[in-house]
PASEVEX-458236 format. One record per residue (C-alpha): y negated, x, z; residue number from 1. Coordinates in steps of 0.02 Angstrom, whole numbers, plus 50000, padded with zeros to 5 digits. Example, Ala and Ser with C-alpha at 12.3 -4.5 7.8 and 13.67 -1.06 7.14 Angstrom:
! residues 2
+-------+-------+-------+-----+
|     y |     x |     z |   n |
+-------+-------+-------+-----+
| 50225 | 50615 | 50390 |   1 |
| 50053 | 50684 | 50357 |   2 |
+-------+-------+-------+-----+
This chain:
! residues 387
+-------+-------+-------+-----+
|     y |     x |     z |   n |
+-------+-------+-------+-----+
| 44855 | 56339 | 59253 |   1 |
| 44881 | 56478 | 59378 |   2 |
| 44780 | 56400 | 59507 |   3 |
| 44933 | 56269 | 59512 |   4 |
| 45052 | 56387 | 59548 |   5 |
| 44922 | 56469 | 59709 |   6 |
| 44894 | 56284 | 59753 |   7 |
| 44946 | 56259 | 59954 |   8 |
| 45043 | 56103 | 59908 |   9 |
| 45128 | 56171 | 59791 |  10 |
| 45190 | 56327 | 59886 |  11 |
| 45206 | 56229 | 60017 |  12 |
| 45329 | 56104 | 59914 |  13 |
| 45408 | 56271 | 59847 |  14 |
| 45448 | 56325 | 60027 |  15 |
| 45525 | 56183 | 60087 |  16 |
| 45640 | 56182 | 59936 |  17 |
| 45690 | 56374 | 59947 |  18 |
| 45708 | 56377 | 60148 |  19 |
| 45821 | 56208 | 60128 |  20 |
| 45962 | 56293 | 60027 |  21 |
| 45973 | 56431 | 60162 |  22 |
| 46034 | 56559 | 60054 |  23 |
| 46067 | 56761 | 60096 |  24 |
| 45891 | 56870 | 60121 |  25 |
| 45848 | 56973 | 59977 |  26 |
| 45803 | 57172 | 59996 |  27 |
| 45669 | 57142 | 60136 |  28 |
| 45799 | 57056 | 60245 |  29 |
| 45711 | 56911 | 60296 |  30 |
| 45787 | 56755 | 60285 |  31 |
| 45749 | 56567 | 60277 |  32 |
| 45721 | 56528 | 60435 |  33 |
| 45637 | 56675 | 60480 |  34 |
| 45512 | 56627 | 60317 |  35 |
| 45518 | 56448 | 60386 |  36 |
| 45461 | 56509 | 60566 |  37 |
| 45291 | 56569 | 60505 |  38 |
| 45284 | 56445 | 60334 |  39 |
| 45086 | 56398 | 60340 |  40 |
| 45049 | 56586 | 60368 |  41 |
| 45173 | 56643 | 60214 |  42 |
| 45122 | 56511 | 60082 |  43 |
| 44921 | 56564 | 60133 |  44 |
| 44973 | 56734 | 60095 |  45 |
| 45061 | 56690 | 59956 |  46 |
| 44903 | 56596 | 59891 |  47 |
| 44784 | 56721 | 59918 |  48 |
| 44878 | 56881 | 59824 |  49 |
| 44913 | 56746 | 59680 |  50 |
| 44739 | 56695 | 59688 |  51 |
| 44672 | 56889 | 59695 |  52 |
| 44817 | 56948 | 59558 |  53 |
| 44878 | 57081 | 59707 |  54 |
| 45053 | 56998 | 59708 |  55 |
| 45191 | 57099 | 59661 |  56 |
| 45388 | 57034 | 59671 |  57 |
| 45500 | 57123 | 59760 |  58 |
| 45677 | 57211 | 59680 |  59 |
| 45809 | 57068 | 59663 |  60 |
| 45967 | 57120 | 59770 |  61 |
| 46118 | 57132 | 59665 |  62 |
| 46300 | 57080 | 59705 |  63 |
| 46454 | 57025 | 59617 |  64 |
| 46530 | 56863 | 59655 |  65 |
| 46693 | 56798 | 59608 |  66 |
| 46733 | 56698 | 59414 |  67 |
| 46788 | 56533 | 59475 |  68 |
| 46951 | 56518 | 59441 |  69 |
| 46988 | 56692 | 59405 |  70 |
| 46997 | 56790 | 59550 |  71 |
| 47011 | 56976 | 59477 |  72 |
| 46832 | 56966 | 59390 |  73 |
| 46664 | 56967 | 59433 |  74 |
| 46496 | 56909 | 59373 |  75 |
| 46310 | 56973 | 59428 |  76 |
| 46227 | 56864 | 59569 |  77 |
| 46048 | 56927 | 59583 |  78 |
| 45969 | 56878 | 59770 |  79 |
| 45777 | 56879 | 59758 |  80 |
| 45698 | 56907 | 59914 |  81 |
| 45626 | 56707 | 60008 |  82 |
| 45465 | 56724 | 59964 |  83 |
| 45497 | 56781 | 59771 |  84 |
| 45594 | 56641 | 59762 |  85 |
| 45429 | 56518 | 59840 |  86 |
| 45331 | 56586 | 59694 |  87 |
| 45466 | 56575 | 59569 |  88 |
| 45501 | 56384 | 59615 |  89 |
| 45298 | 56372 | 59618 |  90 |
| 45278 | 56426 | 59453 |  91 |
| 45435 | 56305 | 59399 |  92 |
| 45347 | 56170 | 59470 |  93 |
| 45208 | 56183 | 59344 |  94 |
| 45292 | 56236 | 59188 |  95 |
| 45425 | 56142 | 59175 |  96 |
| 45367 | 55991 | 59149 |  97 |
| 45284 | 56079 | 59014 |  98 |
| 45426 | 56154 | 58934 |  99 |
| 45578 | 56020 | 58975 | 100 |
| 45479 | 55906 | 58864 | 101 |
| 45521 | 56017 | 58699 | 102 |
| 45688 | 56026 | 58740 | 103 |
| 45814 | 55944 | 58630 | 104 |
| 45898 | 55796 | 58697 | 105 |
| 46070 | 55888 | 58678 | 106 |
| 46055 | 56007 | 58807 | 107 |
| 46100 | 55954 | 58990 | 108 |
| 46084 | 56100 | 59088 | 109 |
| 45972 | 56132 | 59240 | 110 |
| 45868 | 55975 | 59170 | 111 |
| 45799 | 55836 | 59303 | 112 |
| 45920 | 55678 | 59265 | 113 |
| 46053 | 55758 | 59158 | 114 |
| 46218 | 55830 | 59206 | 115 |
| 46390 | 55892 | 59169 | 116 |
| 46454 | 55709 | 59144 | 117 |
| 46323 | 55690 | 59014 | 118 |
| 46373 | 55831 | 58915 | 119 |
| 46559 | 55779 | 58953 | 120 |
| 46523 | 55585 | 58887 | 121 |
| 46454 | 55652 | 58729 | 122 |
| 46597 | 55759 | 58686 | 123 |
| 46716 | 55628 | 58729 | 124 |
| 46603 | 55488 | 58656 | 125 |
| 46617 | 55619 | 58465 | 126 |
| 46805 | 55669 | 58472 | 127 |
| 46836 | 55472 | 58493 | 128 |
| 46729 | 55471 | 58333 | 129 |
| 46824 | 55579 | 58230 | 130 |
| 46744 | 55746 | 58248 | 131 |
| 46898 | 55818 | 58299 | 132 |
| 46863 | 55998 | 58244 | 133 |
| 46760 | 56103 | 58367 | 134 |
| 46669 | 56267 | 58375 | 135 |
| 46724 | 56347 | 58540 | 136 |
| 46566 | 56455 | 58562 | 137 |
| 46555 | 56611 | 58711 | 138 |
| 46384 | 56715 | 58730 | 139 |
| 46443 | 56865 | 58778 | 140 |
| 46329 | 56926 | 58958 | 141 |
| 46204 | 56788 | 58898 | 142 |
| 46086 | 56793 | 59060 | 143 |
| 46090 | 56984 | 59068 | 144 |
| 46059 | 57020 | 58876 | 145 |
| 45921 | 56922 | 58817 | 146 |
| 45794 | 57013 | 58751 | 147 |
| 45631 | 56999 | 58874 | 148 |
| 45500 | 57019 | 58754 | 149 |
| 45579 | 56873 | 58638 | 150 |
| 45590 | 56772 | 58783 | 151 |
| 45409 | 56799 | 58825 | 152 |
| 45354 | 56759 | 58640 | 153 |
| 45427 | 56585 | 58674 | 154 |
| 45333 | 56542 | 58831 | 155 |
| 45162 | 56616 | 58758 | 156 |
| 45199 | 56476 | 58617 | 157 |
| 45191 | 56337 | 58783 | 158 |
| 45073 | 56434 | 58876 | 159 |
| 44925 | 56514 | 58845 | 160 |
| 44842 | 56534 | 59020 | 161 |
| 44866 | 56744 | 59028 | 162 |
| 44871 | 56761 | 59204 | 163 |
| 45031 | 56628 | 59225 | 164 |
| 45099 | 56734 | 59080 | 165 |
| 45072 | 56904 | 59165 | 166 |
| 45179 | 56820 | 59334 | 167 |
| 45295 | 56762 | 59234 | 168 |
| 45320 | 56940 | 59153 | 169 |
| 45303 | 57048 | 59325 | 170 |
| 45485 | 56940 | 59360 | 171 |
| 45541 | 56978 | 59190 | 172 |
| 45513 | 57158 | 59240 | 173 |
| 45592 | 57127 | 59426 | 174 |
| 45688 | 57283 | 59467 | 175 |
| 45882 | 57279 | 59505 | 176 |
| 45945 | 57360 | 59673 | 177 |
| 46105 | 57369 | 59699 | 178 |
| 46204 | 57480 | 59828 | 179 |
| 46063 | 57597 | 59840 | 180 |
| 46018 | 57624 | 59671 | 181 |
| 45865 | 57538 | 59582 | 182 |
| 45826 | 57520 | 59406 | 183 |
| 45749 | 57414 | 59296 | 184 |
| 45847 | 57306 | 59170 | 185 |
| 45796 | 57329 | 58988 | 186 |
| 45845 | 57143 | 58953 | 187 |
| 45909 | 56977 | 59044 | 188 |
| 45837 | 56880 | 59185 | 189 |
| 45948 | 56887 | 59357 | 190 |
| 46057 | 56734 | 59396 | 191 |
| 46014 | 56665 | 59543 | 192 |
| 45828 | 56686 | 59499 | 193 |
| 45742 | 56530 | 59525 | 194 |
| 45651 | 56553 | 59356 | 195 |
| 45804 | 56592 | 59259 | 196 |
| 45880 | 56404 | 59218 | 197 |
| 45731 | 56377 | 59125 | 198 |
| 45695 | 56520 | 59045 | 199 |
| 45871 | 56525 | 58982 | 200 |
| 45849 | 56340 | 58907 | 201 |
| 45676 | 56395 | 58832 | 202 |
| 45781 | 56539 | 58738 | 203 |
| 45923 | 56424 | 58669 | 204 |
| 45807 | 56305 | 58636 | 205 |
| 45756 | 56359 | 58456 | 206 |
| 45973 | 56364 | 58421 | 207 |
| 45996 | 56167 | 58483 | 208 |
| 45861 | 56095 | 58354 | 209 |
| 45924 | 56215 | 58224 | 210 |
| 46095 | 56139 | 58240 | 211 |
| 46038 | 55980 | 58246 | 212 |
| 45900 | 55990 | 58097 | 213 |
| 46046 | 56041 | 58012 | 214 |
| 46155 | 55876 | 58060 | 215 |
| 46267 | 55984 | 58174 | 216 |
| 46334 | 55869 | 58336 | 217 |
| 46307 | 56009 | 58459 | 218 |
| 46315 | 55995 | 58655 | 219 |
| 46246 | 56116 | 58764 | 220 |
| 46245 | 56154 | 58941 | 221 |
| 46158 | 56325 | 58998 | 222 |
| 46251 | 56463 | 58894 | 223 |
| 46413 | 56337 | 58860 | 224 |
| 46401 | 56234 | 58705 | 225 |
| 46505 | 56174 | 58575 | 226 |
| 46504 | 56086 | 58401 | 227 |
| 46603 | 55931 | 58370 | 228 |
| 46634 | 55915 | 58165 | 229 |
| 46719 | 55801 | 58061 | 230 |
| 46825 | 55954 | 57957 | 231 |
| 46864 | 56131 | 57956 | 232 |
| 46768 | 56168 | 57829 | 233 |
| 46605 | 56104 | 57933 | 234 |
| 46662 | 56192 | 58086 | 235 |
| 46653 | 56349 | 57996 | 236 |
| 46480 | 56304 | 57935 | 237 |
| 46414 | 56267 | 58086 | 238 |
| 46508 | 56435 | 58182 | 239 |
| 46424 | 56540 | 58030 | 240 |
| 46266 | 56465 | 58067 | 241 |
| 46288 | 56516 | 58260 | 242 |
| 46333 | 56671 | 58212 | 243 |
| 46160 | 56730 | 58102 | 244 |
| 46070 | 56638 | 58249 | 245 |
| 46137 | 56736 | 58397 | 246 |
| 46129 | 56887 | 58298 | 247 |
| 45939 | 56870 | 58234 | 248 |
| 45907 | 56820 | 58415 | 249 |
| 45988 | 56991 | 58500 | 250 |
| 46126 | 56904 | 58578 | 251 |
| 46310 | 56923 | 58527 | 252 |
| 46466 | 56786 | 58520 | 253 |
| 46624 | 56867 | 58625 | 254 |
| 46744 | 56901 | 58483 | 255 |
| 46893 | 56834 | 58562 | 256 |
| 46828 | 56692 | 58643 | 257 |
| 46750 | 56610 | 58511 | 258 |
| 46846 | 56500 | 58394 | 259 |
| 46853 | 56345 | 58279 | 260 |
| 46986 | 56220 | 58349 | 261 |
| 47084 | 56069 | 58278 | 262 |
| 47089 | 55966 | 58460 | 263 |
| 47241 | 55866 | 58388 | 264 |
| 47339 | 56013 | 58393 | 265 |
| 47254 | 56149 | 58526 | 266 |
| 47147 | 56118 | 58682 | 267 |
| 46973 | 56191 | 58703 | 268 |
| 46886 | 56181 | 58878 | 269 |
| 46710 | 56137 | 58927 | 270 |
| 46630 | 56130 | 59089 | 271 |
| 46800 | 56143 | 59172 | 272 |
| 46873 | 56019 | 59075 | 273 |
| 47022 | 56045 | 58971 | 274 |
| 47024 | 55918 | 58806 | 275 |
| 47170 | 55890 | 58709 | 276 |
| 47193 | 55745 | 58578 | 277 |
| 47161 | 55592 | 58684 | 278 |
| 47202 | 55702 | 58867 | 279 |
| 47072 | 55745 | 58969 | 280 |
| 47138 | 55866 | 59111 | 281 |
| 47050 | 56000 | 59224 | 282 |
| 47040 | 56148 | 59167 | 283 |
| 47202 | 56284 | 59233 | 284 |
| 47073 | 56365 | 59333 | 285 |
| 46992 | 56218 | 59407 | 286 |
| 47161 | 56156 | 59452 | 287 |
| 47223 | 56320 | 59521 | 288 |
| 47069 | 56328 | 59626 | 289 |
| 47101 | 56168 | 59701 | 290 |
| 47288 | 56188 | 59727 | 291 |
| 47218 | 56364 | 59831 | 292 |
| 47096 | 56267 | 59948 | 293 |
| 47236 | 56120 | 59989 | 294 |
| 47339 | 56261 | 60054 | 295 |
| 47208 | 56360 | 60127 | 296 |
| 47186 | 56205 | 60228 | 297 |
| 47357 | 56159 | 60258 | 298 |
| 47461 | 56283 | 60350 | 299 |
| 47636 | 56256 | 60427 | 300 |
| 47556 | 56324 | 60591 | 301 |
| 47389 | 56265 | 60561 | 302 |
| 47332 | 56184 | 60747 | 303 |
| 47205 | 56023 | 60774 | 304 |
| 47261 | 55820 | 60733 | 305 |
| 47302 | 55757 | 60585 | 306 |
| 47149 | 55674 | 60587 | 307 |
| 47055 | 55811 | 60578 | 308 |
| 47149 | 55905 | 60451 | 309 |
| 47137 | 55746 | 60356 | 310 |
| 46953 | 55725 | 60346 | 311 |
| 46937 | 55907 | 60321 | 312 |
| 47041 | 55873 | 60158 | 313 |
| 46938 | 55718 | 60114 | 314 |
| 46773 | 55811 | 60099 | 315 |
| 46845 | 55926 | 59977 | 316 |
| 46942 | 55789 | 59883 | 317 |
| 46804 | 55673 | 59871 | 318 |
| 46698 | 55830 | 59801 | 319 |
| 46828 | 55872 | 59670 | 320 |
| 46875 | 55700 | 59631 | 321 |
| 46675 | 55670 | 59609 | 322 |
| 46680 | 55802 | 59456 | 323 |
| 46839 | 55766 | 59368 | 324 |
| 46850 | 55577 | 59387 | 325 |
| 46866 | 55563 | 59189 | 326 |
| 47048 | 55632 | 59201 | 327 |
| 47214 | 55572 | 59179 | 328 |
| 47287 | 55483 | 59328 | 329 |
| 47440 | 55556 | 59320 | 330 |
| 47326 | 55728 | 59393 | 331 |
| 47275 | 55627 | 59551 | 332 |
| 47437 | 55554 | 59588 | 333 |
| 47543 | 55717 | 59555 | 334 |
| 47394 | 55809 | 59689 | 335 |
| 47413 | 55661 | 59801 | 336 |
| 47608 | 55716 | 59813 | 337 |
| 47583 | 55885 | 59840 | 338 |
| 47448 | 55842 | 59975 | 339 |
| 47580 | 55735 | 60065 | 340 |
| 47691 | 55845 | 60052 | 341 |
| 47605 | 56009 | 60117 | 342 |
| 47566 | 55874 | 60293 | 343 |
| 47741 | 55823 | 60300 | 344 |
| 47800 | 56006 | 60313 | 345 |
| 47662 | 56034 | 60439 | 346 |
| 47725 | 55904 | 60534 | 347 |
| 47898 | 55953 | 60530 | 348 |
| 47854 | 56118 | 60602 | 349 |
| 47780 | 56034 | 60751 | 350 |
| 47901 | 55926 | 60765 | 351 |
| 48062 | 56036 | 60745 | 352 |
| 48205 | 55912 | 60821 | 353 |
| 48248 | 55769 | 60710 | 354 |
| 48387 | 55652 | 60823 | 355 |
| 48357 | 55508 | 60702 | 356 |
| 48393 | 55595 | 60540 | 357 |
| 48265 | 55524 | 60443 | 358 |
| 48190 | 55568 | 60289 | 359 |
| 48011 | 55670 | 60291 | 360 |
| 47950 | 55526 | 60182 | 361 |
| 48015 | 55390 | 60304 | 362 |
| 47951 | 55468 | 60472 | 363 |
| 47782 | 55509 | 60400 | 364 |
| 47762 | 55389 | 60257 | 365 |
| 47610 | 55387 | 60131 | 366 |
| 47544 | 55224 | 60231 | 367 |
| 47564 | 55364 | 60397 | 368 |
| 47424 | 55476 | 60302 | 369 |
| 47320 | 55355 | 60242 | 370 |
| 47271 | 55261 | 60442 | 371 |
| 47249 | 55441 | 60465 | 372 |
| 47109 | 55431 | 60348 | 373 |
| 47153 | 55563 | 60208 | 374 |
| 47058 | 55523 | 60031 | 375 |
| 47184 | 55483 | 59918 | 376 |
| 47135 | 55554 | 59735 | 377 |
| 47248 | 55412 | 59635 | 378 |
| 47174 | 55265 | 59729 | 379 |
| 46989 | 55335 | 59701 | 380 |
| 47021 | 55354 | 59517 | 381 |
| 47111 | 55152 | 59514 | 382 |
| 46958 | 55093 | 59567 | 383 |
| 46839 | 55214 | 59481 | 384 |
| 46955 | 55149 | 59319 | 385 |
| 46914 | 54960 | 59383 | 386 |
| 46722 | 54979 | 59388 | 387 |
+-------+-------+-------+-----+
């Protein structure tokens, strides 16, 4: 099997992935294109130190990025260096295929055809069906505390070929820099590793057909899941059978987040979504985020044509629209306003003097904004609603 992973086409594939995504260099400072410059002479080298067993990853770069939607905390990114991540997306190439064919149908995460919206439908599809109560699950650090030689007992049960299994474990064992201290992490795999998607779907795997042996409607996507039941008493079943899981397996359920929910009554969020009854809404933070960016992009002083500010606002609308088409209309229409509104008082601070008198909505109407070709979020969910 390892002579897959050291196989020129498949570095080569591997490379062309990686370098396409651009992203920041790792400790050795070399970047993408500087990797992309010299490709044939990296992926040979590559090949040959797999081939030989002399390859040796470098320390993954550590830095903390923003939560979305909640500005004052942070959450680990680890930055492998370009051509760690070749021979992590090398090795993914060959196993997963392997392992994304145990997987259990109910987890949509990092998987080739499934998505958010899948997971999303299926929640939707069972609270239409009655199961009204849900489990509200949080890991607690999930990528950074699961325990590496557990996690390496599950792919020896895939894989048995011991040199893919000693790669697999020298990135397991991938030292942490960060600032300008190194260590090595006594659990997790770094997010942002090319390897770790997988791996962390290999280690819930063994919790989704638990769950669902046991007749449990759960939905999973990466480390956010949740169980759909019928009553409270099934809920708590099903959260006390999460609970002996995550503990058996070294992980650990954040005490505050975690909760059974009537959705009649109380809203529970997943994947950004907010569900409620029969609503459907962003979440507060999605929403906040996106309320941020239209004024980010609007300013009363803000120079350049309408046009331009327009279509700048139409890429990110069509984006966000995109994800959270399943909502209520009355979300579109009340952004559209505020949109309008934002360009109206833009306007109106270029154009101080107002002989006629009119009203902002009758000098700049909605028709005004529209031949200036901004994306209106109402009118993409009326004919999203007609299709």
């Amino acid at each position: 099997m390892i002579d897959k992973v050291y196989a020129p086409l498949n570095l080569f594939t591997a490379s062309r992935k990686v370098t396409g995504k651009r992203k920041a260099a790792g400790v050795d400072g070399q970047s993408c294109e500087a990797f992309e410059e010299h490709l044939l002479v990296e992926t040979r080298r590559l090949s040959e130190e797999i081939r030989t067993g002399s390859y040796r990853p470098n320390a993954v770069r550590r830095v903390h990025i923003p939560k979305p939607g909640r500005p004052n905390e942070t959450r680990p990114l680890g930055i492998p260096t370009v051509r760690d991540r070749v021979v992590q997306s090398a090795i993914v190439n060959v196993i997963e295929p392997i392992l994304d064919h145990q997987f259990h149908e109910r987890s949509f995460g990092f998987r080739h055809g499934r998505g958010a919206h899948d997971a999303l439908r299926i929640v939707e599809q069972k609270l239409q069906a009655g199961c009204v109560y849900v489990v509200d699950a949080d890991l607690k650090g999930y990528f950074d505390t699961i325990p590496k030689d557990r996690l390496l007992a599950l792919v020896q049960e895939h894989i048995s070929d011991s040199r893919m299994l000693h790669l697999i474990k020298l990135f397991l064992d991938q030292n942490i820099l960060e600032e300008l201290r190194e260590w090595t992490p006594v659990a997790g795999v770094p997010q942002g590793a090319v390897l770790s998607p997988v791996m962390s779907n290999l280690y819930l795997n063994p919790l989704d057909h638990q769950m669902a042996d046991s007749g449990f409607e759960m939905v999973r996507y990466a480390d956010d899941f949740v169980v759909l039941c019928r009553s409270q008493s099934e809920a708590e079943s099903a959260l006390q059978m999460i609970t002996a899981w995550v503990e058996t397996a070294g992980l650990t359920l954040h005490p505050t987040k975690t909760k059974i929910v009537d959705s009649r009554v109380e809203s529970f969020a997943f994947l950004g979504y907010s569900f409620r009854g029969d609503q459907i809404y962003p979440r507060r933070e999605s929403l906040a985020k996106m309320k941020t960016r239209i004024k980010e992009l609007t300013p009363r002083k803000r120079p350049g044509s309408i046009e331009r500010i327009a279509a700048e606002l139409t890429s990110v609308l069509r984006g966000w629209f995109g994800y959270f088409r399943h909502c209520r209309w009355t979300i579109f229409k009340a952004l559209d306003a505020k949109i309008r509104s934002r360009l109206r008082q833009l306007l109106l601070q270029r154009h101080r003097s107002n002989p006629q008198g009119l009203a902002r909505t009758q000098r700049w109407p909605n028709d005004f904004f529209a031949t200036a070709g901004l994306y209106s979020l109402r009118d993409a969910h009326f004919r999203f609603d007609q299709s």
